[in-house]
C-alpha positions as CSV (number, residue, x, y, z in Angstrom):
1,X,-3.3,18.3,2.3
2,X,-0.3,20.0,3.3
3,X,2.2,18.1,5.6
4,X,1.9,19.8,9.7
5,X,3.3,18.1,12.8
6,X,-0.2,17.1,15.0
7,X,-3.0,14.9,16.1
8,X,-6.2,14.8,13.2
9,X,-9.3,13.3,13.9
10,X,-11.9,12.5,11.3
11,X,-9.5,12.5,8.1
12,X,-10.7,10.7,5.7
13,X,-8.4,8.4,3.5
14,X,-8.0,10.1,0.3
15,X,-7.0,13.3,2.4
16,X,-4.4,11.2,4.4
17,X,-3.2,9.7,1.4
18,X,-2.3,13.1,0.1
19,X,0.0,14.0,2.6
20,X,3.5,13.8,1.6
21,X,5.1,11.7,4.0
22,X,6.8,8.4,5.0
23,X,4.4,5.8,6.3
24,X,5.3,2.6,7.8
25,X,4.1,0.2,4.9
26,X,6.3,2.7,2.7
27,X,9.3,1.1,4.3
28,X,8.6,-2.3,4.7
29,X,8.1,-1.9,1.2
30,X,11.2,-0.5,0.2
31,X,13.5,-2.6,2.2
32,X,11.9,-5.5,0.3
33,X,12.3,-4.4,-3.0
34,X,13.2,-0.5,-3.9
35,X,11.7,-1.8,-7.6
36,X,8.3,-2.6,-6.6
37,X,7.4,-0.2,-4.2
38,X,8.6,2.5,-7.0
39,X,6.2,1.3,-9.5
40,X,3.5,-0.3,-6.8
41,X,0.1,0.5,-8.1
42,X,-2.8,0.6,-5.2
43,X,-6.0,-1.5,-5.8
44,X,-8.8,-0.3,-4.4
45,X,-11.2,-2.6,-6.4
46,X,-9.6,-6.0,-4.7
47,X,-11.9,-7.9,-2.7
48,X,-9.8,-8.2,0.2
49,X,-9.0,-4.6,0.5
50,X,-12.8,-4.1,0.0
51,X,-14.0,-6.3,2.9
52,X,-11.0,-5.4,5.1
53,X,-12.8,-2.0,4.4
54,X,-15.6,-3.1,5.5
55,X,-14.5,-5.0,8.7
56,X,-12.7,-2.2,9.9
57,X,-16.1,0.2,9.6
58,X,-17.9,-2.4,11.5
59,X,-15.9,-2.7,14.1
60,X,-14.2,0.5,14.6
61,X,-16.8,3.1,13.4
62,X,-20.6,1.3,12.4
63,X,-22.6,4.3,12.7
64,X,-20.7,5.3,9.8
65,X,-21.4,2.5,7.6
66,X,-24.3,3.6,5.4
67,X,-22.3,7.2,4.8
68,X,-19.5,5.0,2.8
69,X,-21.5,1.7,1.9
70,X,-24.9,0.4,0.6
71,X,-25.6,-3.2,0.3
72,X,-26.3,-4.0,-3.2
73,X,-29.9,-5.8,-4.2
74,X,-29.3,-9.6,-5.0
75,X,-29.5,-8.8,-9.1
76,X,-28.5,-11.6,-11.7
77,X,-26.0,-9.5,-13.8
78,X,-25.2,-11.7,-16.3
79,X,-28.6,-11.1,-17.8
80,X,-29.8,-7.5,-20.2
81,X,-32.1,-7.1,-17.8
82,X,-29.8,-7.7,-14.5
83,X,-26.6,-5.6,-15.7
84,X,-29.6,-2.5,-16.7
85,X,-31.2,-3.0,-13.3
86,X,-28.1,-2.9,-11.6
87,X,-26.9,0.2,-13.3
88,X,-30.1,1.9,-12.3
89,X,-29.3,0.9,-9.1
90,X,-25.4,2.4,-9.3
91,X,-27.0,5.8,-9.9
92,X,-29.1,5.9,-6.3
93,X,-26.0,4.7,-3.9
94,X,-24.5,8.6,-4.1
95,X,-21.0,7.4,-4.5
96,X,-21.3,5.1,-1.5
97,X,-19.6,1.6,-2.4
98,X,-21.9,-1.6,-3.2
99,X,-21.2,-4.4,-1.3
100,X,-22.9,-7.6,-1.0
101,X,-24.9,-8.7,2.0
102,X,-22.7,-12.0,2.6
103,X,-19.6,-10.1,3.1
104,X,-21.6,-7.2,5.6
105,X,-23.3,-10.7,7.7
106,X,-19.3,-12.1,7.9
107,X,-17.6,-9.0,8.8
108,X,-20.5,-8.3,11.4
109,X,-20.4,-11.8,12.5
110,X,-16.6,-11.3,12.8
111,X,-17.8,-8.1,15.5
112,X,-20.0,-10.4,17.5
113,X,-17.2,-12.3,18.6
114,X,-14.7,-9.7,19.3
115,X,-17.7,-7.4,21.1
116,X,-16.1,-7.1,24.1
117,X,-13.0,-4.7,22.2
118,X,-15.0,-2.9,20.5
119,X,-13.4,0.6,20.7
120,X,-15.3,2.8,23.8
121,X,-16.4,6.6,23.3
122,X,-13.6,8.0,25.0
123,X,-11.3,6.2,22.0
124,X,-10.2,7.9,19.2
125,X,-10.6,5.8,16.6
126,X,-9.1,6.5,12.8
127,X,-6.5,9.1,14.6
128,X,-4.0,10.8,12.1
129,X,-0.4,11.6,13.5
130,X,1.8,13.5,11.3
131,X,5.5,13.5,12.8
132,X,9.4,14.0,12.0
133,X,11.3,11.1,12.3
134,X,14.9,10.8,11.5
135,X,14.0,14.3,10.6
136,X,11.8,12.7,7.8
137,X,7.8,14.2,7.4
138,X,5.8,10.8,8.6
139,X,2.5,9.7,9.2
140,X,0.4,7.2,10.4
141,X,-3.6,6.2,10.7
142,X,-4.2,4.0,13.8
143,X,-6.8,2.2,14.3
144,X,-7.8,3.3,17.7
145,X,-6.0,4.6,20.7
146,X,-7.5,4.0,24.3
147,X,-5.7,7.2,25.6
148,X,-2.1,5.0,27.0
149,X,-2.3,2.1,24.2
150,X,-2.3,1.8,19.9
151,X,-4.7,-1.1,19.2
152,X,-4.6,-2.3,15.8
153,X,-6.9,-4.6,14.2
154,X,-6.0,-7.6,11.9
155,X,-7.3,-10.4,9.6
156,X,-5.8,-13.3,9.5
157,X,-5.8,-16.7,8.5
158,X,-4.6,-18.1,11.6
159,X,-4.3,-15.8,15.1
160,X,-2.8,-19.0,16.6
161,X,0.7,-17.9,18.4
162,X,2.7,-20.0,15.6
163,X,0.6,-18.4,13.0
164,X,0.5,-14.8,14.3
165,X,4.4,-14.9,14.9
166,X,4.4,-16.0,11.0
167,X,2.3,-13.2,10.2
168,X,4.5,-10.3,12.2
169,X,7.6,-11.5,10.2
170,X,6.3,-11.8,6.9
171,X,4.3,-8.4,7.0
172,X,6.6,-7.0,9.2
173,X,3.5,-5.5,11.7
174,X,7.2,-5.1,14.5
175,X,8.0,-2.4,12.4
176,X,4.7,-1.0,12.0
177,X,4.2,-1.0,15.8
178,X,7.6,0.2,16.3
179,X,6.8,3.1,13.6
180,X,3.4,4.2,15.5
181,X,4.6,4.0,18.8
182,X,7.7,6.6,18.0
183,X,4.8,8.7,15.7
184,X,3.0,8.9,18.9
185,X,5.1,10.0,21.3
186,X,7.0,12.3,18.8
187,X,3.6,14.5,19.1
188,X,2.9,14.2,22.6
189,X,0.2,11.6,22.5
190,X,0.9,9.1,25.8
191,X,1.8,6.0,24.2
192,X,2.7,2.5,26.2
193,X,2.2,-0.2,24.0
194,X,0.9,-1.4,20.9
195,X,-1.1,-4.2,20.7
196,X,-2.8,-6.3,17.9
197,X,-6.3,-8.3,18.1
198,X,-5.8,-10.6,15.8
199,X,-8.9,-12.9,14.6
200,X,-9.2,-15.5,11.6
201,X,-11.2,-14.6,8.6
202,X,-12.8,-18.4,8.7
203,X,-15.6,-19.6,10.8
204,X,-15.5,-19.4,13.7
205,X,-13.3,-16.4,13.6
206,X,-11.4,-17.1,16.8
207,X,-9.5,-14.5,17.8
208,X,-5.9,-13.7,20.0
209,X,-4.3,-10.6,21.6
210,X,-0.6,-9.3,21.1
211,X,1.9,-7.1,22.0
212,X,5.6,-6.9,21.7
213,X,8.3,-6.7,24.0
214,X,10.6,-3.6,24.5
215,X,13.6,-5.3,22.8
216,X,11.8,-6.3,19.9
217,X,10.7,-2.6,19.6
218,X,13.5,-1.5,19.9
219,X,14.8,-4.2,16.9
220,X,12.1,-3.0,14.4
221,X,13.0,1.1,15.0
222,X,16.5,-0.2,14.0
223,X,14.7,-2.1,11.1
224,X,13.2,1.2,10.0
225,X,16.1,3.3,10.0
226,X,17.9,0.8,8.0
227,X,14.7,0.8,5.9
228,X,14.8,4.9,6.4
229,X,18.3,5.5,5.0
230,X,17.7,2.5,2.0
231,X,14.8,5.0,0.7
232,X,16.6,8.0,1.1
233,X,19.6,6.6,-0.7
234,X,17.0,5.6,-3.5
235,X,15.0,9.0,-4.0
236,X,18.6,11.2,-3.9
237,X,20.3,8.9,-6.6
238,X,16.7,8.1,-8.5
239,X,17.6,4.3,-8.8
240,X,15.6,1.7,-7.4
241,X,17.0,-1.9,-7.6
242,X,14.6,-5.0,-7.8
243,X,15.4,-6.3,-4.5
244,X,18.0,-3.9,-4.1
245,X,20.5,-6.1,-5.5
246,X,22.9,-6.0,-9.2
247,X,24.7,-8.8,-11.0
248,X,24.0,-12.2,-10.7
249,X,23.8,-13.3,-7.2
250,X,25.1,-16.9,-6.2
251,X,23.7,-19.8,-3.0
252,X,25.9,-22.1,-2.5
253,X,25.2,-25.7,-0.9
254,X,24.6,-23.8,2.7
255,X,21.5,-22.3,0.9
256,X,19.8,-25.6,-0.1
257,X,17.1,-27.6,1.7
């Protein structure tokens, strides 16, 4: 799909993906290490990305569910017999992705608890923004959008303040929230806050809610055109440093713990 400045409902992923454009992980990425997002390779096969797949459906769109997944029969693969009965089976799902019942009881138990933020019918959920930013082509997939708010939805290991303040740092979610928020209201779409609903992966999946303060905000945009510029500076020269660093770098005793 060709980039265009707008609003898209109902895009699915492999179209989005298409788009040539900046998103947010592209620049947490890259002011990591220019290396590794250069020669990232994606993963669709991984477990987690699977069942965060699947918790996402369930919470955000479940009558969509058996149009992109199909709960696979309990089959003992390790036998002739099993691995033929299971490839039988491959040829009936219709491209939809196997999962296995365990992991569609978690993610739905996961739902139960967090019923009450379940996204309502005048939500958009899965919205599309395509924007210029930093006269850059952008875009972004939100999770759902209440019509004033972003809401984003994340797995964790611990949605405990501590843990959740951990989390923003180290997967720098400021800078996503900061990049969605400026997405948003680059294209007209009332925007006041981001917020996350954080809830743990474990049993008994408790759960916390999020937001961010203007200053830090306004912090992560700074983060991003820092991030921004670094990118730029790579694509126009063609050289992407591992950690966007040469020589041999020295720590001195200040650096030890």
């Amino acid at each position: 799909m060709n980039f265009k400045e707008g609003i898209y409902e109902n895009l699915d992923y492999p179209t989005y993906d298409s788009i040539a454009a900046w998103r947010s992980h592209d620049l947490t990425a890259i002011s990591k290490c220019p290396f590794s997002w250069k020669h990232r390779k994606f993963n669709s096969e991984s477990p987690a990305f699977l069942e965060g797949r699947v918790q996402h459906t369930v919470f955000l769109e479940h009558h969509k569910f058996d149009e992109d997944f199909v709960i696979q029969p309990d089959i003992n693969r390790r036998t002739k017999v099993g691995r033929e009965e299971y490839e039988d089976f491959l040829m009936t799902t219709g491209g939809r992705q196997p999962i296995k019942q365990e992991m569609y009881d978690v993610c739905m138990a996961r739902r139960e608890i967090v019923a009450d933020f379940i996204p309502k019918e005048s939500h958009h959920v899965e919205l599309t923004i395509c924007f210029m930013w930093n006269n850059q082509q952008c875009k972004g997939k939100l999770d759902w959008h209440t019509g004033t708010d972003i809401w984003d939805l994340k797995t964790c290991r611990d949605a405990s303040p501590r843990g959740f303040k951990s989390a923003i740092n180290a997967f720098k979610y400021h800078q996503q929230a900061a990049f969605y928020l400026a997405g948003c209201r680059a294209v007209g779409l009332p925007t006041e806050k981001f917020y996350f609903l954080a809830q743990e992966k474990p049993h008994p999946y408790p759960y916390a809610v999020y937001t961010l303060s203007d200053e830090a905000i306004a912090y992560a945009d700074a983060k991003n055109e820092q991030a921004m510029a670094l990118g730029i500076a790579c694509r126009e020269s063609d050289l992407y440093l591992p950690y966007n660093r040469e020589g041999v770098t020295e720590f001195d005793l200040g650096d030890l713990y």
